[in-house]
Phi, psi and omega in degrees: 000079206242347146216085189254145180029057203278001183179164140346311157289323184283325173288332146331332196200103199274324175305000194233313185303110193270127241239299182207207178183138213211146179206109151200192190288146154275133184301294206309334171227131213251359194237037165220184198202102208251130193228126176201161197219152182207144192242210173016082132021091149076036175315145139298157188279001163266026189291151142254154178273146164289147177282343185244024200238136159248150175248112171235138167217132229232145180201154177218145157312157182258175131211144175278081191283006175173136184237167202060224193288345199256031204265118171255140149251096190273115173278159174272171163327294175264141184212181225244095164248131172254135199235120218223124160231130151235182189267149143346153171299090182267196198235146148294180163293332193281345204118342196289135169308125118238190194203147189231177175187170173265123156247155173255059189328154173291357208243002180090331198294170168210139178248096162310159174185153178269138117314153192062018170263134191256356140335322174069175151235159187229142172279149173354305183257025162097354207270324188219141175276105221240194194153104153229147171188222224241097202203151149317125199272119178243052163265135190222149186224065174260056163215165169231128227250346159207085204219327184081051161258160159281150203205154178279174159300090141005308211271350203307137186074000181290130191269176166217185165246123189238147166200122200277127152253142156284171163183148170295104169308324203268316187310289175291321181238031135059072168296314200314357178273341213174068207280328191275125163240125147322096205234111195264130151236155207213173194221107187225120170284205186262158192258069170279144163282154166232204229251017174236000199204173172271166173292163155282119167357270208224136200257305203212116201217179197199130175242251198259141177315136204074007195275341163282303183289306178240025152272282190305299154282060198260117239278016180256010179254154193238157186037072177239144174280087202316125195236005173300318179281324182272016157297282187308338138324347189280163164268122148337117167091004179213058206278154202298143169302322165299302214272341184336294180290353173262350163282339182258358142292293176307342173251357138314291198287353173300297192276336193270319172302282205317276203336292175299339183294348155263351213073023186243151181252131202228332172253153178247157198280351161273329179271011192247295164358286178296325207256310184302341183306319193306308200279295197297352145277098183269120140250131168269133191259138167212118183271103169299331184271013179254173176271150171245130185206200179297344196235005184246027153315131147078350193290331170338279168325293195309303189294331196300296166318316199271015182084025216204141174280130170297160210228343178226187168318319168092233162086177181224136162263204189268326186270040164235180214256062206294310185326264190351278214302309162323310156317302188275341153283325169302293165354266183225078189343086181020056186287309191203137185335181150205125172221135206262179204285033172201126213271044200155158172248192200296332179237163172248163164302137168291184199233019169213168169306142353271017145085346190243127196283178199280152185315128177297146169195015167289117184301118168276161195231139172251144190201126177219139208219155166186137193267070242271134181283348174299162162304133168322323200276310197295325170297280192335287195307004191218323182232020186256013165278140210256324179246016177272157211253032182303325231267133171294347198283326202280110182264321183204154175228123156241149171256141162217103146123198196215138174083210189298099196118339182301146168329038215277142145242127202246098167280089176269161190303353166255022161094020186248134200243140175222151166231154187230160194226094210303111169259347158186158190211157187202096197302321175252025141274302190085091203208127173195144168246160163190168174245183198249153178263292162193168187132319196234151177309054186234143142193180196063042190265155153234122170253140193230149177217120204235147183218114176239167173294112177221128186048228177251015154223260169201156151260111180264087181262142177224130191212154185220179182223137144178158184283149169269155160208117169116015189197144178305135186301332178283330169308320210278288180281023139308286169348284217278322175285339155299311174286346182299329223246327195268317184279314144349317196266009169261029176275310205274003121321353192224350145227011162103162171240119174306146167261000000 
C-alpha cells in the first residue's frame, strides 16, 4: 500500500484508491510483460470493484533526454491504455455473488472477465491476459519511517484489490520503436459537469511509489501543507506548469529532510536538485529489454543521475523491497542499505498467473485475562449478563429479544455504535459466546467470555477471532484489545486484584 489513504478524495472512496503500481517481466514466460495495479486499502473479503469508475494503466515510451544533474525522462505523446469497468454485483445459478467487468484493450477490443477468477482471461490471439480480484498485499512497511525505527510489518495479513494485465511484449508494445517505458495507473470517474463545478478529473493516481506519502508528504517534516490531493489533480505524464515549482520545492526540502534524518549529510544541493526534477516527472520506468528482478527497483533514476547508462530494467516486481530500497537512497544516497524490521510481506509473490498471491484469510485471535481475589459466581453475576452495562467504556445499551439470538446494540462513549449477537450462554460454566454484527472493521468475529475458578479466586478470560476488513489487522487488534484490557482492568476494584 505505497499510495494509500493519500488526499481526501481517495480516503472518501477506498475502491478509487490505488494502493500501489507494478511492471515487470513475467517469471513464467520471459516474452511477456506483466503490468498491475492494486486499489482498496485493508480489502475486506466482500471488498468490490466500483461500478462507476474506470481503472486504468496507462504507459509511453520513454527516452533518456539528459543525464548526471540535468537527467530526464521525456514520455512521448502517445500512449498504450488499458482501461478496466466493472458491473454491479449479480447472482449465479448457486446464489453466489459475483461481479464481472471490461478491459478495454489499446487497439479498442475489450475481454470480458469475472472476478477472483484466477484463470483470467485471455483474448482469441493470445496476446494479452486479464485478472482481477482479491489478493494478499505485497507491499510490506516495517518503519515508523519518521524517525527510522524498525517496527514488524505495519501491513501484515492485509488484502488488496488487484488487477493484472499480461501481455505479449513484442506484439503490443513494439520495443522496437523503444524498449524504455512510463507507467501510470489512475482512478477516473464518469465525466459529468456538475452544477457547482467542472467534473472531477481523476480520484487518484500513481507513478513510482511513495511519491505522495512520503516525497511530497514526509511525515519527518513538521507544519507543512498537505499537497497530496492537489497532487492527484495532476494529469499524469503532464503535471500543470503553474503548480510545477511548489511541487519541486517540496520535494528539494523533502529529500534534504530524508538526507538528514540520520544525522549524516550524504547528498549535495545539485544533486538533491537533480533527483527532485526526476521525481516531479513520476512515472515508474521499466526497460524491456533489459533484466528485471527484485532488486532493480530505482536503478533507472539511480544510474541516469549518476551519470552512468543503467544497467537493469527498473520496474517494481511483486517482491520487491521498495520502501527499504527508497529509504535508503533518500537516507544516506545509498551508503548503506536500511532494512527495516521485515525482510517480506505476508504471503510472497507466485512465479505463475496472476503472479499476487491468494487472499490472506487466517483468522486473528485477541485474548485478555485478569485475576480476580472473588468468588467465580460473584464476577459471573455483574458480567455474564449479556446486556448488562458493566464495561466503563459503555454509554448505552440497548436488547432486542431474549435468550439465545438475542441482540445488544452497544452505544460507547466516543460514539461508536456496535451491535452483537448473544449465540450461547451457560450460567454454571459461566460462560458465553457471541458475535459481532456490524458496527466495527470485522467479520467472521466470534467473541468468548469466561470466568473460571483459580485458587481462591477467579480468572476472567475474554478472548475474540477474527478477520479484518476495510482496516488493518494491527488496527483491528489494537482496538479489540483495548477495549478487552480497559473492561478487565475496571474489574478490580470491585472484586480485588490477585497478586
Amino acid at each position: 500500500m505505497s499510495d494509500h489513504v493519500d488526499g481526501p478524495r481517495s480516503i472518501g472512496d477506498p475502491a478509487a484508491d490505488i494502493t500501489d503500481l507494478f511492471a515487470f517481466t513475467s517469471p513464467e514466460n520471459p516474452a511477456r510483460t506483466v503490468l498491475a495495479m492494486d486499489v482498496f486499502p485493508s480489502a475486506g473479503e466482500d471488498a468490490i470493484f466500483s461500478n462507476i469508475i474506470d481503472y486504468a494503466i496507462a504507459i509511453r515510451h520513454a527516452t533518456v533526454a539528459g543525464v548526471g544533474n540535468a537527467a530526464k525522462f521525456q514520455p512521448e505523446a502517445d500512449e498504450i491504455r488499458f482501461s478496466f469497468r466493472f458491473e454491479s454485483l449479480e447472482r449465479d445459478a448457486a446464489g453466489k455473488a459475483i461481479q464481472r467487468g471490461v478491459c478495454k484493450l489499446p487497439d479498442g477490443r475489450e475481454l470480458s472477465l469475472t472476478v477472483n477468477d484466477e484463470k483470467g482471461t485471455s483474448t482469441p490471439e493470445g496476446d494479452v491476459r486479464v485478472f482481477a480480484g482479491l489478493r494478499s498485499d505485497p507491499f510490506y512497511l516495517a518503519w515508523d519511517i519518521a524517525i527510522l525505527k524498525k517496527l514488524p510489518n505495519l501491513l501484515q495479513h492485509t488484502n488488496v484489490l488487484c488487477i493484472v494485465v499480461e501481455l505479449d511484449t513484442h506484439r503490443v508494445l513494439d520495443p522496437a520503436k523503444g524498449s524504455l517505458f512510463g507507467a501510470i495507473a489512475e482512478t477516473v470517474p464518469p465525466q459529468k459537469r456538475g452544477l457547482l463545478g467542472p467534473a472531477i478529473s481523476r480520484i487518484d493516481w500513481i507513478g513510482r511509489p511513495e511519491q505522495t506519502n512520503m516525497r511530497l508528504n514526509n511525515p519527518a517534516m513538521s507544519e507543512i501543507d498537505d499537497l497530496r490531493d492537489l497532487w492527484n489533480q495532476q494529469a499524469p505524464f503532464a503535471i500543470s506548469k503553474a503548480l510545477q515549482p511548489l511541487f519541486l520545492q517540496r520535494l528539494k526540502d523533502s529529500i534534504a529532510t530524508w538526507d538528514m534524518l540520520d544525522g549524516k549529510a550524504d547528498w549535495t544541493p545539485e544533486a538533491i536538485a537533480a533527483t527532485a526534477n526526476v521525481f516531479l516527472d513520476d512515472f515508474l520506468l521499466f526497460d524491456v529489454a533489459k533484466p528485471i528482478n527484485d532488486k532493480s527497483h530505482l536503478e533507472i533514476e539511480k544510474s541516469t543521475l549518476s551519470g552512468r547508462p543503467y544497467q537493469t530494467g527498473g520496474g517494481r516486481t511483486v517482491d520487491a523491497n521498495s520502501i527499504d530500497i527508497l529509504l535508503s537512497w533518500l537516507v544516506n544516497n545509498d551508503r548503506e542499505f536500511l532494512q527495516g524490521g521485515a525482510t517480506g510481506a505476508t504471503k510472497p509473490g507466485m512465479k505463475a498467473f496472476p503472479y499476487f498471491a491468494t487472499p490472506n484469510t487466517e483468522l486473528q485471535t485477541v485474548a485478555e485475562s485478569v485475576e480476580l481475589t472473588a468468588a467465580p459466581d460473584d464476577v459471573w453475576s455483574l458480567i455474564g449478563q449479556f446486556g448488562g452495562a458493566w464495561h466503563p467504556l459503555t454509554a448505552r445499551i440497548n436488547l432486542t429479544g431474549a435468550g439465545i439470538g438475542q441482540l445488544r446494540t452497544m452505544l460507547t462513549l466516543d460514539g461508536q455504535q456496535t451491535v452483537e449477537r448473544l449465540e450461547a450462554i451457560d450460567d454454571e460454566k459461566r460462560f458465553l459466546r457471541y458475535t459481532h454484527i456490524a458496527g466495527m472493521a470485522v467479520s467472521h468475529y466470534t467473541g468468548t467470555l469466561e470466568v473460571k475458578p483459580k485458587g481462591s479466586g477467579s480468572v476472567v478470560d475474554w478472548r475474540a477471532q477474527f478477520l479484518a476488513a476495510n482496516a488493518t489487522d494491527r488496527a483491528m487488534k489494537v482496538k479489540v484489545s483495548t477495549l478487552f484490557k480497559t473492561g478487565l482492568e475496571s474489574l478490580k476494584p470491585r472484586f480485588g486484584a490477585a497478586k
